[in-house]
Gaussian input, Z-matrix of N, CA and C with variables (Angstrom, degrees):
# hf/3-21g

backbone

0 1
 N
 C     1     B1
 C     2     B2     1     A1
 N     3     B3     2     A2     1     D1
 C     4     B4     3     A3     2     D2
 C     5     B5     4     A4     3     D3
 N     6     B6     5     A5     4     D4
 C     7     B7     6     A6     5     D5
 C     8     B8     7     A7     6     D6
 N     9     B9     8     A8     7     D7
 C    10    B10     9     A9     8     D8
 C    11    B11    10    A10     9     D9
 N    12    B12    11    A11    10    D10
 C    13    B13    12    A12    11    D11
 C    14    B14    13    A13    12    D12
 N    15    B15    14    A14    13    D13
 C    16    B16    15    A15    14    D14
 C    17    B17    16    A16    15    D15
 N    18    B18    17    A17    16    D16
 C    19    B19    18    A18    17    D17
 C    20    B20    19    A19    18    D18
 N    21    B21    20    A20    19    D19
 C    22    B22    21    A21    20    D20
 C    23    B23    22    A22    21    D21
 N    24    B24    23    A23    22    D22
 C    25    B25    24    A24    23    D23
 C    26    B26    25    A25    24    D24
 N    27    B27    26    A26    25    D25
 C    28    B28    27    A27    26    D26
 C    29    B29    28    A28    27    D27
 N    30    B30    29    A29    28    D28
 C    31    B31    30    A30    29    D29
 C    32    B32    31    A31    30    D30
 N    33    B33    32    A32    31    D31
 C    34    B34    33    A33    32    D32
 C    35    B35    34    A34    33    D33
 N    36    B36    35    A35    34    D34
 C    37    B37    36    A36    35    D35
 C    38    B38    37    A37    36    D36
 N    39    B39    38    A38    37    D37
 C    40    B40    39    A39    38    D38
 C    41    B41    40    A40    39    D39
 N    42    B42    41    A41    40    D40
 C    43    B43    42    A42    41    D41
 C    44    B44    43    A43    42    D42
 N    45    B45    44    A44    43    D43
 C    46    B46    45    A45    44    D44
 C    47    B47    46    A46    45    D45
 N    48    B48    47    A47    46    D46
 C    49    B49    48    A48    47    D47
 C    50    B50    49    A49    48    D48
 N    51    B51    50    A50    49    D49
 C    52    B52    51    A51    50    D50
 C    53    B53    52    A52    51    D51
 N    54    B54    53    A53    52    D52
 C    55    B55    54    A54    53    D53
 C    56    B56    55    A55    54    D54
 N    57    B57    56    A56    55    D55
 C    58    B58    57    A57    56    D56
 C    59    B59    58    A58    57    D57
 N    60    B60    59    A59    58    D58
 C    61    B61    60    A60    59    D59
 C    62    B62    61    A61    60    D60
 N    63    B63    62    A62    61    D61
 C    64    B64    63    A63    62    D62
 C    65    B65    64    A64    63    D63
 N    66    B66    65    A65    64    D64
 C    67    B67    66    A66    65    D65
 C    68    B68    67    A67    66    D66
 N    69    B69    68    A68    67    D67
 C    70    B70    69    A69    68    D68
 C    71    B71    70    A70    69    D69
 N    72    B72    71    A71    70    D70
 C    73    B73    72    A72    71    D71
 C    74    B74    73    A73    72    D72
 N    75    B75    74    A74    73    D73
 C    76    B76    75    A75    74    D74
 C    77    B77    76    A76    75    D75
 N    78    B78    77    A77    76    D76
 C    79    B79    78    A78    77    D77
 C    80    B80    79    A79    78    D78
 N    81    B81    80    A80    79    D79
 C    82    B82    81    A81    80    D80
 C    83    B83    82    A82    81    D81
 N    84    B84    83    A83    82    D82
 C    85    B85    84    A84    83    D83
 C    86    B86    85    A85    84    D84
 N    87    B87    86    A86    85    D85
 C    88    B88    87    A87    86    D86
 C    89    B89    88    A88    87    D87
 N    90    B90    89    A89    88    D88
 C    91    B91    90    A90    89    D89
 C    92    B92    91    A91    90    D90
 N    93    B93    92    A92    91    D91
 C    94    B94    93    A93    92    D92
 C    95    B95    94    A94    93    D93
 N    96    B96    95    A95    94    D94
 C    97    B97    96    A96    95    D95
 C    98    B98    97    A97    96    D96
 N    99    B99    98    A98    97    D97
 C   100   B100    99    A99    98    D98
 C   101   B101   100   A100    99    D99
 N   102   B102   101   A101   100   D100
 C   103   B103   102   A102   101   D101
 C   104   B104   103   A103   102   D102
 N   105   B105   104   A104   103   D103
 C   106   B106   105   A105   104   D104
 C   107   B107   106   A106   105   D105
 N   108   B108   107   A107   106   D106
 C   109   B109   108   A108   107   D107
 C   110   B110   109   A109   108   D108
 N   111   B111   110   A110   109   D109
 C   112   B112   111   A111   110   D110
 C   113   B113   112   A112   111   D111
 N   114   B114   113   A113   112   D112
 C   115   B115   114   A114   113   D113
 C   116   B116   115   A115   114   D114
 N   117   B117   116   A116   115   D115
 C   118   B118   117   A117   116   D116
 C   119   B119   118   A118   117   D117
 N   120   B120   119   A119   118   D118
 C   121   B121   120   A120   119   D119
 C   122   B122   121   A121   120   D120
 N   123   B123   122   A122   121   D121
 C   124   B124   123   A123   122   D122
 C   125   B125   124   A124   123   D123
 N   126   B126   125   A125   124   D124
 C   127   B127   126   A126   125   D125
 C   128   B128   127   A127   126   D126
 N   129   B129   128   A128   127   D127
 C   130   B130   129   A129   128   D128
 C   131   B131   130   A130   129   D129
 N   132   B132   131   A131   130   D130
 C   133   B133   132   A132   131   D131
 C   134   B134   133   A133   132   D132
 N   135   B135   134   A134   133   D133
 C   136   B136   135   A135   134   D134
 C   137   B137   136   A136   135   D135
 N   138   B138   137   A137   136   D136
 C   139   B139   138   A138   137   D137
 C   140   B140   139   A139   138   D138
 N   141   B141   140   A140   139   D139
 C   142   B142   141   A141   140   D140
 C   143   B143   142   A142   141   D141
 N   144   B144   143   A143   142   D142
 C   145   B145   144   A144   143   D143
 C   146   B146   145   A145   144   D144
 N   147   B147   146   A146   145   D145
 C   148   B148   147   A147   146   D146
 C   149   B149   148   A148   147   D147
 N   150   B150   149   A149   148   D148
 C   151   B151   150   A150   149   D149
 C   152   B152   151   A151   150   D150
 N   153   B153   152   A152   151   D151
 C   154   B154   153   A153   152   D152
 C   155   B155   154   A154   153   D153
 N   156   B156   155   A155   154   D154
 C   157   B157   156   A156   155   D155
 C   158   B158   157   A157   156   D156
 N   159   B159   158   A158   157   D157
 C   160   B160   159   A159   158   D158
 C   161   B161   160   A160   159   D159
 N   162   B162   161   A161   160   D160
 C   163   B163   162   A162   161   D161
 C   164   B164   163   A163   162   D162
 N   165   B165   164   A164   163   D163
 C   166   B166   165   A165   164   D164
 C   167   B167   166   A166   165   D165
 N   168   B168   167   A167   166   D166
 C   169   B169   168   A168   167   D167
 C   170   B170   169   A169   168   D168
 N   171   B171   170   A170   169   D169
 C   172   B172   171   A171   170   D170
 C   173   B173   172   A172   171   D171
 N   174   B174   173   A173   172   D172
 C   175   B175   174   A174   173   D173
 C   176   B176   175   A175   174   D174
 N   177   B177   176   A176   175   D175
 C   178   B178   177   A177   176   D176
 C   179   B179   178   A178   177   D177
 N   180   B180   179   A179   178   D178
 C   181   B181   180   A180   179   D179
 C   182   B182   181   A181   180   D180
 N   183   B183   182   A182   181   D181
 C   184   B184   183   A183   182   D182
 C   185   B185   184   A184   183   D183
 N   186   B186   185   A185   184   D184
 C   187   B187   186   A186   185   D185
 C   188   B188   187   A187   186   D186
 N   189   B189   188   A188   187   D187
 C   190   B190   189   A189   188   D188
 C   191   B191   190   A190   189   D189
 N   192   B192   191   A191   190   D190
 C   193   B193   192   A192   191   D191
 C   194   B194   193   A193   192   D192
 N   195   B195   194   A194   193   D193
 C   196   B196   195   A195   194   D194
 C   197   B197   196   A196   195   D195
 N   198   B198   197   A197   196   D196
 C   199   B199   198   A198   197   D197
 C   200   B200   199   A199   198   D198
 N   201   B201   200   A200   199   D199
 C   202   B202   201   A201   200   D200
 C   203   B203   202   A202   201   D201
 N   204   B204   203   A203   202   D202
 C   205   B205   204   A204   203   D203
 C   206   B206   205   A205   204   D204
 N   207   B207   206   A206   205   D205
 C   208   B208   207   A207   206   D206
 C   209   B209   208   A208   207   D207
 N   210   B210   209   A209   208   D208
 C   211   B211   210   A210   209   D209
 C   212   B212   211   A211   210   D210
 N   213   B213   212   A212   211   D211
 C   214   B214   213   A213   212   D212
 C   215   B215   214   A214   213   D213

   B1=1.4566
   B2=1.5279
   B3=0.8978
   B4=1.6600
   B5=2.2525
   B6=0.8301
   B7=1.5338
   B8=1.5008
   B9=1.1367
   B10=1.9296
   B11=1.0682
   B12=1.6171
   B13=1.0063
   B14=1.2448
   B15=0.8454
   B16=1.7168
   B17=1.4797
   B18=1.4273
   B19=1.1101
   B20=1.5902
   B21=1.4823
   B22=1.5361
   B23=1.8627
   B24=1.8216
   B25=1.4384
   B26=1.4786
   B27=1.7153
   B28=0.9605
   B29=1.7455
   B30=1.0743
   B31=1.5619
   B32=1.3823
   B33=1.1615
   B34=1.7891
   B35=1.4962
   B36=1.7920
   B37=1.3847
   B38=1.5256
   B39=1.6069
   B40=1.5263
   B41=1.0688
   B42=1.5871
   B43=1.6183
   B44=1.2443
   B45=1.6612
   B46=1.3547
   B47=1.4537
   B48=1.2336
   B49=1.5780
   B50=2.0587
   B51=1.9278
   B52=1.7952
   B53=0.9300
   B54=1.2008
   B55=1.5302
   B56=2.0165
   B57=1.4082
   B58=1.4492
   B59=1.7054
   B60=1.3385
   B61=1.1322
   B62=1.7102
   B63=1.1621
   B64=1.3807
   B65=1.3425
   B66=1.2553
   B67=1.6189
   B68=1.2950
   B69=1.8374
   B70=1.7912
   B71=0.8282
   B72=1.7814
   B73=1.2606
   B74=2.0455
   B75=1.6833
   B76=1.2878
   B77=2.0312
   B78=0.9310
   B79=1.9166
   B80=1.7369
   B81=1.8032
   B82=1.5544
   B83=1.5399
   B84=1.5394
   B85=1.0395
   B86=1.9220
   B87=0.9796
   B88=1.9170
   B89=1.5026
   B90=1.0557
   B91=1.2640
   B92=1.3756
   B93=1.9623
   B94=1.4198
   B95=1.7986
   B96=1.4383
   B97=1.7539
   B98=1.6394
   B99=1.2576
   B100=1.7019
   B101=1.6438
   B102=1.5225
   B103=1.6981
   B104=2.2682
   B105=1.7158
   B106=1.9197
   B107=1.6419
   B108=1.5022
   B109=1.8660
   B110=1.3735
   B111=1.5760
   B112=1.6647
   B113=1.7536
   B114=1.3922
   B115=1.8570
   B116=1.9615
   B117=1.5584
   B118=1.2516
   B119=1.0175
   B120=0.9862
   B121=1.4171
   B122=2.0081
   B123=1.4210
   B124=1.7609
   B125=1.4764
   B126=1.4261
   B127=1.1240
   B128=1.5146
   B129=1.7246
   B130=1.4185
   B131=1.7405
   B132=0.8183
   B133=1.5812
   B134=1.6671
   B135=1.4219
   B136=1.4769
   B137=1.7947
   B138=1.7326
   B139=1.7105
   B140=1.5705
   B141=1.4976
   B142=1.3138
   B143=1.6969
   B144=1.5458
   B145=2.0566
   B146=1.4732
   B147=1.6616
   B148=1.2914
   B149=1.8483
   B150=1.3130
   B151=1.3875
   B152=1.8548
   B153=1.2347
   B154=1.3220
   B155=1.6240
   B156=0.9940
   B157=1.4871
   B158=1.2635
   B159=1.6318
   B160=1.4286
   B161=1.6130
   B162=1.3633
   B163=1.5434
   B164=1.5855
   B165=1.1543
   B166=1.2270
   B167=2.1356
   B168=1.1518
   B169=1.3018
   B170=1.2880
   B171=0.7935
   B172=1.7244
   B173=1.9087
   B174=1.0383
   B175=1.0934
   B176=1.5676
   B177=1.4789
   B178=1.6271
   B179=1.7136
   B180=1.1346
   B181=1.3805
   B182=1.8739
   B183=1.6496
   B184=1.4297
   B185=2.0521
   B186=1.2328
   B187=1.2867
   B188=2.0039
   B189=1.2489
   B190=1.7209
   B191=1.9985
   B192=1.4987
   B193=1.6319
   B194=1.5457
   B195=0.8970
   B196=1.8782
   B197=1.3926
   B198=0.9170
   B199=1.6688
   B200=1.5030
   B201=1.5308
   B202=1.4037
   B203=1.1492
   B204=1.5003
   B205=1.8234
   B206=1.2839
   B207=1.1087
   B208=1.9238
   B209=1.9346
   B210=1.4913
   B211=1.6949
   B212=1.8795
   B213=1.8989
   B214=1.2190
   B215=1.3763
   A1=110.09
   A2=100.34
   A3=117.60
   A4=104.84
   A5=106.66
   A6=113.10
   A7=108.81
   A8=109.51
   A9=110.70
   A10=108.91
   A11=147.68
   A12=142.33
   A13=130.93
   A14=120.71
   A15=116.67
   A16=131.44
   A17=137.81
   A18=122.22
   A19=106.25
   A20=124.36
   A21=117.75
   A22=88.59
   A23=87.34
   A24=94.54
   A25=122.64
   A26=120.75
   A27=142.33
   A28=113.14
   A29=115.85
   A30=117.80
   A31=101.57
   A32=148.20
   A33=126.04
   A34=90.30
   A35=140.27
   A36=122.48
   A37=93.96
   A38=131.34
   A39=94.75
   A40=117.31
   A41=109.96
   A42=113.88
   A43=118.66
   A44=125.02
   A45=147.55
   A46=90.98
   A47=120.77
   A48=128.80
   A49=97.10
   A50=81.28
   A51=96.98
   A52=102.37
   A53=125.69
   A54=139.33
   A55=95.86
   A56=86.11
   A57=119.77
   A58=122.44
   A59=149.84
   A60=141.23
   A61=101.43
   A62=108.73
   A63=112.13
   A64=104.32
   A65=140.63
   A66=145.48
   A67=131.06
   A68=91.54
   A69=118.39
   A70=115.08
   A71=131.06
   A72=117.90
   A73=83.68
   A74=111.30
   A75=92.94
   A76=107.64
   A77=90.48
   A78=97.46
   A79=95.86
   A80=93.97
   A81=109.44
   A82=108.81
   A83=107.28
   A84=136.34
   A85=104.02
   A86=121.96
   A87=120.22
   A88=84.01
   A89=141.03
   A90=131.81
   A91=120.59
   A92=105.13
   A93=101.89
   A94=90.99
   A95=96.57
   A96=109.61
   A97=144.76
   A98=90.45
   A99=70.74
   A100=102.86
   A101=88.37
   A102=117.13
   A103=76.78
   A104=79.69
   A105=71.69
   A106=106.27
   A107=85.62
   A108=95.95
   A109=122.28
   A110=111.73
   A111=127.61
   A112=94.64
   A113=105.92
   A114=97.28
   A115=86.82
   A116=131.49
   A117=111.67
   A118=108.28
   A119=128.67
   A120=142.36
   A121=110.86
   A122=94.14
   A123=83.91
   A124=113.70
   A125=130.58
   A126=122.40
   A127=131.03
   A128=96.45
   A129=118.39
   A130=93.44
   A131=166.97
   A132=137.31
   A133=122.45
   A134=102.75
   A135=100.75
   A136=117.34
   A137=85.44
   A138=102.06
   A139=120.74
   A140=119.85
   A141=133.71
   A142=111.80
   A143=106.98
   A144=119.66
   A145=92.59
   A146=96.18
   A147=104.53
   A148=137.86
   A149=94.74
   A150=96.29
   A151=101.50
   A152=115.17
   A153=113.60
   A154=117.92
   A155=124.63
   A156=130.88
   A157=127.27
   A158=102.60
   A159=103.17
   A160=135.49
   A161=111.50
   A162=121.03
   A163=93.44
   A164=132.99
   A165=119.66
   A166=120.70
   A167=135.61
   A168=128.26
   A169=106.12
   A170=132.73
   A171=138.56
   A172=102.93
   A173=122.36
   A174=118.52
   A175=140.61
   A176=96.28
   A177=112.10
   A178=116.36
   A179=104.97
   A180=100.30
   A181=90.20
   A182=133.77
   A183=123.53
   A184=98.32
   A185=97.79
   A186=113.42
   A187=94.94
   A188=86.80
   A189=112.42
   A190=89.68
   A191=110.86
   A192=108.16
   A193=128.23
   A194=122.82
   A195=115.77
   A196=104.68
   A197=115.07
   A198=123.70
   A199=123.52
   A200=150.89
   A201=114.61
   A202=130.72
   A203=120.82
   A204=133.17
   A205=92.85
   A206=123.19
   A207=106.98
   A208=69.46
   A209=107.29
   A210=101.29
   A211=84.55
   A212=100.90
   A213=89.44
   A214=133.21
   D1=172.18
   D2=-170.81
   D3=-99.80
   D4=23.72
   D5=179.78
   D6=-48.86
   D7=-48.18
   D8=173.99
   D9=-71.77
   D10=30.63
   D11=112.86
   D12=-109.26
   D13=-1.55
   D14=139.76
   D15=-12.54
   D16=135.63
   D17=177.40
   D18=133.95
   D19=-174.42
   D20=-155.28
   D21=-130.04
   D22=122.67
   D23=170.41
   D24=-112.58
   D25=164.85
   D26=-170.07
   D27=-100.33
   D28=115.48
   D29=174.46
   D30=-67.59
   D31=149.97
   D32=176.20
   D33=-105.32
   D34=-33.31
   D35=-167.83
   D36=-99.00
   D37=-26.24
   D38=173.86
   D39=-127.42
   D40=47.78
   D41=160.74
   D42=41.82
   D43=63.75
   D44=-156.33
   D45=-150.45
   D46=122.04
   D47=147.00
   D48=-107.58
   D49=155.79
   D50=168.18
   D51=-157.61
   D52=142.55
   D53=-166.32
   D54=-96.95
   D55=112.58
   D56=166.68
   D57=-66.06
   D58=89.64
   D59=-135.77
   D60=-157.81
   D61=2.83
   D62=-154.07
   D63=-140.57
   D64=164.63
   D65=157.49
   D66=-63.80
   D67=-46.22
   D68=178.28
   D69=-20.97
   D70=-58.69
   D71=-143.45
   D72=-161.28
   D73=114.05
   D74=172.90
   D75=-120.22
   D76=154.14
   D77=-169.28
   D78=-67.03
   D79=134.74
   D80=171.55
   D81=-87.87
   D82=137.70
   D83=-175.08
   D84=-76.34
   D85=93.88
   D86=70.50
   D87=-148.84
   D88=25.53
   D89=170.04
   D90=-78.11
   D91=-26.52
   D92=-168.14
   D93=-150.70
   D94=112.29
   D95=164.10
   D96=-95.50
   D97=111.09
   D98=-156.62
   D99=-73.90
   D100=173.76
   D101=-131.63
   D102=-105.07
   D103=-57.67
   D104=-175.97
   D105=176.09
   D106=140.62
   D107=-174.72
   D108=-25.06
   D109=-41.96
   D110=-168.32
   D111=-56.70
   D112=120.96
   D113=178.34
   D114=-95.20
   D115=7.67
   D116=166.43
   D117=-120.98
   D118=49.46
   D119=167.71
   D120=-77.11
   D121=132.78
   D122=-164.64
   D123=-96.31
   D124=-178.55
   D125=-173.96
   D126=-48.91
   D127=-53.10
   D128=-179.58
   D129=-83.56
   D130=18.87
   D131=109.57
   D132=-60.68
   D133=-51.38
   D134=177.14
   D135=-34.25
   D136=-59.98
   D137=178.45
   D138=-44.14
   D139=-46.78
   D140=168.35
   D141=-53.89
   D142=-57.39
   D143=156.58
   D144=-13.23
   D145=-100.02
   D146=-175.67
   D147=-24.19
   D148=-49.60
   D149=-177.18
   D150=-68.78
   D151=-47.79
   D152=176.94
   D153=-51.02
   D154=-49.13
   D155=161.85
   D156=-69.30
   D157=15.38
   D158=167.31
   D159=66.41
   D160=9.17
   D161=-151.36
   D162=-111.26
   D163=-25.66
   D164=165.28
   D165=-115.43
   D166=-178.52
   D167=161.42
   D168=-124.75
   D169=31.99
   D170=176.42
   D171=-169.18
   D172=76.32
   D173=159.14
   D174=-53.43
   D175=-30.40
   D176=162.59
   D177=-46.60
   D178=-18.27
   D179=-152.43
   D180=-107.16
   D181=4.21
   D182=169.99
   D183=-79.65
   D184=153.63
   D185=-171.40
   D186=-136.60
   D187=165.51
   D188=173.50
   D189=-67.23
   D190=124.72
   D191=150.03
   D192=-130.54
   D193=-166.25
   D194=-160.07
   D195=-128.43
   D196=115.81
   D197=158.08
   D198=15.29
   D199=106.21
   D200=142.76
   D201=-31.82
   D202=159.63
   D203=-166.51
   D204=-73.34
   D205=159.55
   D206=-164.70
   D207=-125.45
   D208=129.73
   D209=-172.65
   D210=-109.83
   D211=131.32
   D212=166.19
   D213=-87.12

């Protein structure tokens, strides 16, 4: 399985995290960084993540986002 990628990622242009938990569908690199292993990790920590790692300047502004259409 794919377990070492697991975990909650960061869109960097549209400030979208989604919690990664699954195999289905895993986020392409450099578009999407994950934030951190914890898949329950909550908004306002992630957001704080982020600001600490420097990857955004307005952290207020990441939101909950939804999956691409996974096309079979």
């Amino acid at each position: 399985m794919q377990h070492d990628k697991f975990g909650i990622y960061l869109h960097l242009k549209d400030l979208k995290i989604v919690r990664i938990n699954s195999p289905y569908w895993l986020p392409s690199v450099p578009e999407w960084v994950r934030i951190t292993t914890d898949v329950n990790t909550t908004l306002l920590k992630v957001r704080e993540m982020a600001k600490e790692k420097k990857l955004v300047s307005e952290s207020d502004k990441i939101t909950w986002g939804t999956l691409p259409q996974i096309k079979p």
